[in-house]
PDB file of the backbone (N, CA, C, O) and the ligand in Angstrom, with CONECT records:
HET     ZN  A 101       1
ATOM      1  N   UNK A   1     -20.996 -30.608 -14.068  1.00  0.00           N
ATOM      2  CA  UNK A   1     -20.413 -29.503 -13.318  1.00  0.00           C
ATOM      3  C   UNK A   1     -19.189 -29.968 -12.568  1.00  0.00           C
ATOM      4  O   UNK A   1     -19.136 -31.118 -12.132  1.00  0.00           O
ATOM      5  N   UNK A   2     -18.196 -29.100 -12.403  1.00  0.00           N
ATOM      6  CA  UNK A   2     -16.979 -29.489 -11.865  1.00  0.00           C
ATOM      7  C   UNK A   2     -17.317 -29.771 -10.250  1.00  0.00           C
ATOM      8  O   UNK A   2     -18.409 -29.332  -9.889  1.00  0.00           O
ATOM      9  N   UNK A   3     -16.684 -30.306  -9.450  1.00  0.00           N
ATOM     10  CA  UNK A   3     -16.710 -30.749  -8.479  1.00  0.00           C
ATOM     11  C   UNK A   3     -14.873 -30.549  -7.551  1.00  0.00           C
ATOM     12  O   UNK A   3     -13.841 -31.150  -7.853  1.00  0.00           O
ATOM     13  N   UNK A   4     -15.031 -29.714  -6.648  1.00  0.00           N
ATOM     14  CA  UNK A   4     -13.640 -29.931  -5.953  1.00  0.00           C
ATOM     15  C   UNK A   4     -13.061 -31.369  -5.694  1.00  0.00           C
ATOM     16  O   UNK A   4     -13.744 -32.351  -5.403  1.00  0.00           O
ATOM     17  N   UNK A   5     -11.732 -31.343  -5.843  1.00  0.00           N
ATOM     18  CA  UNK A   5     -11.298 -32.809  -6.015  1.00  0.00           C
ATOM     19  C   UNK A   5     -11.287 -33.360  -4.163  1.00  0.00           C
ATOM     20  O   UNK A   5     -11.541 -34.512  -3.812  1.00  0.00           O
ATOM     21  N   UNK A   6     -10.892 -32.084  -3.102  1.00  0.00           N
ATOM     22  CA  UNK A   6     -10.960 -32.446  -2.332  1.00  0.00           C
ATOM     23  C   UNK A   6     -11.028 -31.372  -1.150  1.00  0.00           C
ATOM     24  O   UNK A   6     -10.953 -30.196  -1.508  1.00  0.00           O
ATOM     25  N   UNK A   7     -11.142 -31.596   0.020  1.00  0.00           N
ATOM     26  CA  UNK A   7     -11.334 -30.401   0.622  1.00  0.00           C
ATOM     27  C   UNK A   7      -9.929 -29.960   1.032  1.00  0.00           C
ATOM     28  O   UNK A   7      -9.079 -30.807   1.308  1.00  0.00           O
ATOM     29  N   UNK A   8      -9.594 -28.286   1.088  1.00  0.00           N
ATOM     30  CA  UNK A   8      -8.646 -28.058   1.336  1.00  0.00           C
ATOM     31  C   UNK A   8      -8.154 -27.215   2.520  1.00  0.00           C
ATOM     32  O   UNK A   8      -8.799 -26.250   2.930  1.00  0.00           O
ATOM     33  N   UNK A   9      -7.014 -27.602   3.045  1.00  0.00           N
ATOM     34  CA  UNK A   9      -6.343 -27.608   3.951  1.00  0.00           C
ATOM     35  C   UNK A   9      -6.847 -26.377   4.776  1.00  0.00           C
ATOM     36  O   UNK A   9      -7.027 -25.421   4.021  1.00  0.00           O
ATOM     37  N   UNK A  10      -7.151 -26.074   6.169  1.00  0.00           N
ATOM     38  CA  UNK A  10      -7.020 -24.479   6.932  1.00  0.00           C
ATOM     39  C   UNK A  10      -5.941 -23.751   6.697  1.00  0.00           C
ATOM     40  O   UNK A  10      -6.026 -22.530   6.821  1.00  0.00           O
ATOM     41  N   UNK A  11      -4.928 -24.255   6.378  1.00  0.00           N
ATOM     42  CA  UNK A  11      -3.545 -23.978   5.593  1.00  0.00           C
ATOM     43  C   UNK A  11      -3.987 -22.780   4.690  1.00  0.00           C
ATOM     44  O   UNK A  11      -3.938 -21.555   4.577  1.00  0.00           O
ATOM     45  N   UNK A  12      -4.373 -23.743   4.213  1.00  0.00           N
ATOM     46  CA  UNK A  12      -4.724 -23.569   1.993  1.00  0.00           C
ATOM     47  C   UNK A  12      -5.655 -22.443   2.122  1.00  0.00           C
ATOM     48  O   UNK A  12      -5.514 -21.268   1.780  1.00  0.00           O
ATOM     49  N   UNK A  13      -6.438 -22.924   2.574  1.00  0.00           N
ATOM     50  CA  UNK A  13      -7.761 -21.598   2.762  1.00  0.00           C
ATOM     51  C   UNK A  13      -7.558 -20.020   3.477  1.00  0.00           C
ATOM     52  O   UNK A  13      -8.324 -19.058   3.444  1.00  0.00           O
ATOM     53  N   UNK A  14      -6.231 -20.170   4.119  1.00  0.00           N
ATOM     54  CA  UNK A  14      -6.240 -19.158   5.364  1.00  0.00           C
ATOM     55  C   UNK A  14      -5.076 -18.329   4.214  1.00  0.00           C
ATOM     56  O   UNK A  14      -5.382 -17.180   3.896  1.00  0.00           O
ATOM     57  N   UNK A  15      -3.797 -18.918   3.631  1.00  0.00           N
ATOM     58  CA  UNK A  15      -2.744 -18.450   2.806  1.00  0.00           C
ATOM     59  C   UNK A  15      -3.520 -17.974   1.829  1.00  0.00           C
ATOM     60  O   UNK A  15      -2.883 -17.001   1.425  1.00  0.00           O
ATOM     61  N   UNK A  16      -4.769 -18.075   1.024  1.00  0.00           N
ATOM     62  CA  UNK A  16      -5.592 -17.663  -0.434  1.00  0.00           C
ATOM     63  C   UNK A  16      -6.349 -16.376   0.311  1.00  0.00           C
ATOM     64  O   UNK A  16      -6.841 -15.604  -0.512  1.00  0.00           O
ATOM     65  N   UNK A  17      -6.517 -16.039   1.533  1.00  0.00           N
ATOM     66  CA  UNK A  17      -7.912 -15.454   2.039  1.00  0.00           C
ATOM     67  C   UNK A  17      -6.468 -14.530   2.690  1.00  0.00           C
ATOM     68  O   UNK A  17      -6.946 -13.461   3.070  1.00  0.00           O
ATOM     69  N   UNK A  18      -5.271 -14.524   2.902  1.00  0.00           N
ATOM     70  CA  UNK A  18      -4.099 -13.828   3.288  1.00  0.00           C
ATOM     71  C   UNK A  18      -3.723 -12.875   2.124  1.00  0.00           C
ATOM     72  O   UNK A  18      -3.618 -11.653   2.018  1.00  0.00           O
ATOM     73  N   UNK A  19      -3.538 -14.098   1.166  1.00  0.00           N
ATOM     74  CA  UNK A  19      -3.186 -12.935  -0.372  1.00  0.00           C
ATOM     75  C   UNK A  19      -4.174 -11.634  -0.660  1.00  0.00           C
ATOM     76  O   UNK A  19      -3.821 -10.565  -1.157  1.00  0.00           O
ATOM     77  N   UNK A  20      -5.638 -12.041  -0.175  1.00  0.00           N
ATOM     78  CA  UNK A  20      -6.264 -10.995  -0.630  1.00  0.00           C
ATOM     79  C   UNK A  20      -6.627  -9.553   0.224  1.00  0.00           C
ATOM     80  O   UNK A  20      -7.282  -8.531   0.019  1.00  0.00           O
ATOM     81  N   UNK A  21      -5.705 -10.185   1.409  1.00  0.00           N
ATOM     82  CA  UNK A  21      -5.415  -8.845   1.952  1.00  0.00           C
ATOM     83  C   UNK A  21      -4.082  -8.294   2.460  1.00  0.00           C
ATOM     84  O   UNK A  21      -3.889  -7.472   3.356  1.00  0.00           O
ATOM     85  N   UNK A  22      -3.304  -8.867   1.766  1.00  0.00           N
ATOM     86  CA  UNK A  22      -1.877  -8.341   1.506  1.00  0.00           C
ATOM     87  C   UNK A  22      -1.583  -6.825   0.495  1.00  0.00           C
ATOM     88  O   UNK A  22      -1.828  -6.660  -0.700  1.00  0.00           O
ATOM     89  N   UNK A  23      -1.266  -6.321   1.019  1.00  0.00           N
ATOM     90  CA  UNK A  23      -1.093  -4.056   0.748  1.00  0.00           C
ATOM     91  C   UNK A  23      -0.400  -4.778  -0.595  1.00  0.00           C
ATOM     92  O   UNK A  23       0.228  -5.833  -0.516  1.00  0.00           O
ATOM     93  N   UNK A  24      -0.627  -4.002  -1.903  1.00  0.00           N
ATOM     94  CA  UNK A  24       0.128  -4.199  -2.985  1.00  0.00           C
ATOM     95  C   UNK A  24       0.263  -2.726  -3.175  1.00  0.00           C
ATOM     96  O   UNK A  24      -0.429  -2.537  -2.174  1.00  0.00           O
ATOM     97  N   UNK A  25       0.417  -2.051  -3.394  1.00  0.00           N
ATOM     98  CA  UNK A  25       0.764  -0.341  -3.597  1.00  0.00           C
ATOM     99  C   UNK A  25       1.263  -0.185  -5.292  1.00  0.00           C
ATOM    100  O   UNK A  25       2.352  -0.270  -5.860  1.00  0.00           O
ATOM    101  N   UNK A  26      -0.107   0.077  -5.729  1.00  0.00           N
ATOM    102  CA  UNK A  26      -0.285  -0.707  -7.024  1.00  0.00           C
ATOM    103  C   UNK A  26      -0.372   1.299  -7.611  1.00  0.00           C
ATOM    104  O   UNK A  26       0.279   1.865  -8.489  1.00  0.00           O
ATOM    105  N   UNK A  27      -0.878   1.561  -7.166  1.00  0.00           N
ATOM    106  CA  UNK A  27      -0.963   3.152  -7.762  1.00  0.00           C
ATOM    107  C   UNK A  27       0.090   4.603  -7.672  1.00  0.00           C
ATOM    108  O   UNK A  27      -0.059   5.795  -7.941  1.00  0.00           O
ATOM    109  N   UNK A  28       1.289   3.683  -7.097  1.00  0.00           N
ATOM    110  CA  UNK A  28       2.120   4.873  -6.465  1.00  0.00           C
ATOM    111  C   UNK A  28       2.303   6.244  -7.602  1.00  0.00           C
ATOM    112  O   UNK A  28       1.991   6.376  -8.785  1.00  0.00           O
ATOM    113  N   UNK A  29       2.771   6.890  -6.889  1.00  0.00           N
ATOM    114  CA  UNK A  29       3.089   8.121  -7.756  1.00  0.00           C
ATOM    115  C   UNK A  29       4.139   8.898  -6.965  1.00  0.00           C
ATOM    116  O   UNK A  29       4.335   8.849  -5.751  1.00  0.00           O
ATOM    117  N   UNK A  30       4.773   9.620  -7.879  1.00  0.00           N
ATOM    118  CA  UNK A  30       5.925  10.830  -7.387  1.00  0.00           C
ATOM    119  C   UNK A  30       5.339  11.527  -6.669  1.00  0.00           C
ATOM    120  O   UNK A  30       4.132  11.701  -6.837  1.00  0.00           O
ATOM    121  N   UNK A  31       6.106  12.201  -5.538  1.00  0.00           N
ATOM    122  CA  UNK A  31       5.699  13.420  -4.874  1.00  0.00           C
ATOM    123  C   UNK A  31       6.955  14.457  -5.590  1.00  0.00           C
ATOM    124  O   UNK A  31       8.179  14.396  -5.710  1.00  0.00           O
ATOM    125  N   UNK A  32       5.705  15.557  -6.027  1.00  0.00           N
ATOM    126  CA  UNK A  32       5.403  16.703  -6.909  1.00  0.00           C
ATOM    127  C   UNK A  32       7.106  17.937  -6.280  1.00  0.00           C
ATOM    128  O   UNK A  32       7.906  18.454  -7.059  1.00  0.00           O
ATOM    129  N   UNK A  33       7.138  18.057  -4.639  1.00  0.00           N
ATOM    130  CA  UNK A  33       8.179  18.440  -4.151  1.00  0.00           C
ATOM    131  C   UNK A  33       9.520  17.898  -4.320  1.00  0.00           C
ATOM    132  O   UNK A  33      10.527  18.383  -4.837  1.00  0.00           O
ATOM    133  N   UNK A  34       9.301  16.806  -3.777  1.00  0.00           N
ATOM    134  CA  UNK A  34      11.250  15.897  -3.615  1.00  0.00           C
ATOM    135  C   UNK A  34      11.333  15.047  -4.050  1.00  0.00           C
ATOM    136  O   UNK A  34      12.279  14.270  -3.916  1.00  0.00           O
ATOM    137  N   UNK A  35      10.058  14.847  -4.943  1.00  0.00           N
ATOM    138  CA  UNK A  35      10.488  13.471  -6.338  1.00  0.00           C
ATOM    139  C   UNK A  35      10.850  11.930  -5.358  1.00  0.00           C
ATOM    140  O   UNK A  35      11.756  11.163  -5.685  1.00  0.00           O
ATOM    141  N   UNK A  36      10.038  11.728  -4.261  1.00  0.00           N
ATOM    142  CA  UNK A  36      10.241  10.774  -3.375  1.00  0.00           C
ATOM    143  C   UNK A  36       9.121   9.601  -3.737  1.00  0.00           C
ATOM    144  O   UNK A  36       8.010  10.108  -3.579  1.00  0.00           O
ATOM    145  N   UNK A  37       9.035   8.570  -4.057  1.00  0.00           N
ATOM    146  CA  UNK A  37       7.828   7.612  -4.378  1.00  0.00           C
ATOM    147  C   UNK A  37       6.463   7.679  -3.082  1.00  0.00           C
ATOM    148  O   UNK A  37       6.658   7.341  -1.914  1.00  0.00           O
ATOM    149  N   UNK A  38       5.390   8.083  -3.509  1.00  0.00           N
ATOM    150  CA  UNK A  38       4.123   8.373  -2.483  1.00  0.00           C
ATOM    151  C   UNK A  38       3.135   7.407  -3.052  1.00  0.00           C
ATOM    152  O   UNK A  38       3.364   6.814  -4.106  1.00  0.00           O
ATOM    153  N   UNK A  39       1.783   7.205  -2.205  1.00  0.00           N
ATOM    154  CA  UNK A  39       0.896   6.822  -2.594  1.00  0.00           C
ATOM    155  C   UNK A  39      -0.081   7.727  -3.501  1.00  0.00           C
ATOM    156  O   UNK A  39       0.236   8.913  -3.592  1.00  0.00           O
ATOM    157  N   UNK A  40      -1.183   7.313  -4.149  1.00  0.00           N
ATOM    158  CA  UNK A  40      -1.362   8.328  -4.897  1.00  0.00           C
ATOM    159  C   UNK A  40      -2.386   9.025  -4.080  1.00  0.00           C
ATOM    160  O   UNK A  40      -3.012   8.105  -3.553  1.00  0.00           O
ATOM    161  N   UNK A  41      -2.977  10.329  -3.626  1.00  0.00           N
ATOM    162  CA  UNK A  41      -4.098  11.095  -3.388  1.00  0.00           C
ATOM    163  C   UNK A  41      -3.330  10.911  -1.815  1.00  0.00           C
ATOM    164  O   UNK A  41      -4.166  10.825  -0.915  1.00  0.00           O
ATOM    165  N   UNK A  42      -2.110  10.850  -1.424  1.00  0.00           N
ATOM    166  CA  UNK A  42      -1.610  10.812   0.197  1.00  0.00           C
ATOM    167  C   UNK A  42      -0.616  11.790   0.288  1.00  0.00           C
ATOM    168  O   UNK A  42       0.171  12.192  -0.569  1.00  0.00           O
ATOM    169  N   UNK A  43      -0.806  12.186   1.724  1.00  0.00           N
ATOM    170  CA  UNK A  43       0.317  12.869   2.060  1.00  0.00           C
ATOM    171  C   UNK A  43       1.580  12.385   1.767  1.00  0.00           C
ATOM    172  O   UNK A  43       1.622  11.179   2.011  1.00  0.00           O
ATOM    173  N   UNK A  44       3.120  13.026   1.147  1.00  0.00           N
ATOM    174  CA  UNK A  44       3.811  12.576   0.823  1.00  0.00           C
ATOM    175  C   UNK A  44       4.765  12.679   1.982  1.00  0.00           C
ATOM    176  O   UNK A  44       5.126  13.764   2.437  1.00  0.00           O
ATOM    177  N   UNK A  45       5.229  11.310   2.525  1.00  0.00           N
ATOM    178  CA  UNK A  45       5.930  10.603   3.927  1.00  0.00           C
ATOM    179  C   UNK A  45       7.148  11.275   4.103  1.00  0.00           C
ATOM    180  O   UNK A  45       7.621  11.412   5.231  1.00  0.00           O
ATOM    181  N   UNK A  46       7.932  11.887   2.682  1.00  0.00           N
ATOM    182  CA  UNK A  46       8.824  12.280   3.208  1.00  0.00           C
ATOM    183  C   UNK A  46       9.354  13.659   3.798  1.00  0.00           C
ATOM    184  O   UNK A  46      10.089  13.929   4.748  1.00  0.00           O
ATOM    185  N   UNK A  47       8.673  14.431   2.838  1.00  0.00           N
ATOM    186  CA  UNK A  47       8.663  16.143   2.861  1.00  0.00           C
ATOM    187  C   UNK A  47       7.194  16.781   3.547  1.00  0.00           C
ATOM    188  O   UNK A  47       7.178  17.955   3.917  1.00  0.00           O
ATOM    189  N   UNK A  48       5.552  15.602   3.727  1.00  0.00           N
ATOM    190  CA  UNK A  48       4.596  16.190   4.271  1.00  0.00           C
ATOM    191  C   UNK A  48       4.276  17.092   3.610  1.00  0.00           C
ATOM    192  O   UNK A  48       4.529  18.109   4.255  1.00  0.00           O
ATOM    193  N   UNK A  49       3.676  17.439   2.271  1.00  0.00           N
ATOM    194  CA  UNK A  49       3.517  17.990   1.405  1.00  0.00           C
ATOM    195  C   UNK A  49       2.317  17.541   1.136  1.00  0.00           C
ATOM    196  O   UNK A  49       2.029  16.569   1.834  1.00  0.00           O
ATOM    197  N   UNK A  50       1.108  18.022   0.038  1.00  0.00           N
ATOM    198  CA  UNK A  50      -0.400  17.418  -0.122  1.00  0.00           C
ATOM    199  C   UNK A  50      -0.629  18.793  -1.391  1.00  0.00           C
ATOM    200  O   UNK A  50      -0.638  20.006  -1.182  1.00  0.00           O
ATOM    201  N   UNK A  51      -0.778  18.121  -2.575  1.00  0.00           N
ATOM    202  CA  UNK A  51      -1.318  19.358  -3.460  1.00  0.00           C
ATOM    203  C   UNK A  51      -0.755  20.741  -3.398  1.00  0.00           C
ATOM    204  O   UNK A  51      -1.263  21.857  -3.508  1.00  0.00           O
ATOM    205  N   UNK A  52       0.311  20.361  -3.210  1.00  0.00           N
ATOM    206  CA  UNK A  52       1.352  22.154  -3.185  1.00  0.00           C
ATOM    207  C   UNK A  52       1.746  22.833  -2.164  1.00  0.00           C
ATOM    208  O   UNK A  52       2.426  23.859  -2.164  1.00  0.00           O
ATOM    209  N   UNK A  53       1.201  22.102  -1.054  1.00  0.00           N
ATOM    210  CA  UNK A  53       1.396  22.919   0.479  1.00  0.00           C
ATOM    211  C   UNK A  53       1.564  22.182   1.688  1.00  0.00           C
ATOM    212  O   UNK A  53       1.140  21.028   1.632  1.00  0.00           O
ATOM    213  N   UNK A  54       1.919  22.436   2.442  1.00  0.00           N
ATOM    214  CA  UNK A  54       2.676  22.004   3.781  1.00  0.00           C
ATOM    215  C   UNK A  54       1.891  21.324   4.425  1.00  0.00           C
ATOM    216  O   UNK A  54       0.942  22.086   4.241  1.00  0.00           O
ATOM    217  N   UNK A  55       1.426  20.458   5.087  1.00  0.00           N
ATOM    218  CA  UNK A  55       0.149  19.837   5.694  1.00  0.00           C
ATOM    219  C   UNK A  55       0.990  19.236   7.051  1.00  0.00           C
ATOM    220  O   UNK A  55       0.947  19.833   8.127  1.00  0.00           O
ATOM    221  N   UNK A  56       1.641  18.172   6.887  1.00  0.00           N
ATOM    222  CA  UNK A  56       2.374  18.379   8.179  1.00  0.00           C
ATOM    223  C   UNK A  56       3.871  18.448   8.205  1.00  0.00           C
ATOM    224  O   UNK A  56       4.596  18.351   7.215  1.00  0.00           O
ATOM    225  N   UNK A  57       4.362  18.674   9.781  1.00  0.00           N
ATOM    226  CA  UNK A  57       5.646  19.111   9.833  1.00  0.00           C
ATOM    227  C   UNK A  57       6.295  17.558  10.021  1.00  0.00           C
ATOM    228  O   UNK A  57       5.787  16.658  10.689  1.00  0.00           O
ATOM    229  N   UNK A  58       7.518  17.493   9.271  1.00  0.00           N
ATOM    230  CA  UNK A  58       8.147  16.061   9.413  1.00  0.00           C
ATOM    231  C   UNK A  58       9.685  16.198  10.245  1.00  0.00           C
ATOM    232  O   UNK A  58      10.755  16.421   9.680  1.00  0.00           O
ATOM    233  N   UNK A  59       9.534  16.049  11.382  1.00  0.00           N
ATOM    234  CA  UNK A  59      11.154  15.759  12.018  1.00  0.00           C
ATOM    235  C   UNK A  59      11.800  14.959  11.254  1.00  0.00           C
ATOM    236  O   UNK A  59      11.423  13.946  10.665  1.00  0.00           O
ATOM    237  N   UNK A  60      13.148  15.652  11.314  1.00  0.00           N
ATOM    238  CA  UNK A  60      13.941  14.576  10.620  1.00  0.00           C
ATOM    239  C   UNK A  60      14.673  13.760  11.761  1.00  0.00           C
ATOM    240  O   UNK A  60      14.750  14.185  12.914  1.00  0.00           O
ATOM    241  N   UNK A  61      15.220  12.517  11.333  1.00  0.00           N
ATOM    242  CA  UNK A  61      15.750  11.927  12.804  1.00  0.00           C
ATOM    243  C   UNK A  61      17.259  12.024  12.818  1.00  0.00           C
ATOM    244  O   UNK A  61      17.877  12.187  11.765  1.00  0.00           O
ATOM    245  N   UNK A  62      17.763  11.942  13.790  1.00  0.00           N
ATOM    246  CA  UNK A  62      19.455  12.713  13.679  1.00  0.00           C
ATOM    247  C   UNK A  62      20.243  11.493  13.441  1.00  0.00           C
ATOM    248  O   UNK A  62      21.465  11.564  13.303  1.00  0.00           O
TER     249      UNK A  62
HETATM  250 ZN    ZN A 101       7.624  14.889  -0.934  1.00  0.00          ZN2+
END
């Protein structure tokens, strides 16, 4: 049976156990209104749009 060659670093262990909770936004999708890149099944960030209808109001900033 293999055997680790050596023990590794709090470094090493903390950067591998980091990757696996680093956001990858792996499913995006168009929003259906302003063709703006969204997550998929989310409110869309730019227009506030959700399945065809208005959900919230988005200020724009001046
Ligand atoms: Zn939109």
């Amino acid at each position: 049976m293999a055997v680790p060659y050596g023990r590794k670093s709090r470094s090493k262990s903390r950067m591998r156990r980091a990757a696996n909770m680093r956001y990858i936004p792996k499913d995006s999708s168009l929003c259906s209104n302003c063709g703006e890149p969204k997550a998929a099944h989310h409110i869309c960030g730019a227009c506030g749009q959700y399945a065809g209808r208005q959900v919230i109001k988005v200020v724009e900033a001046e």
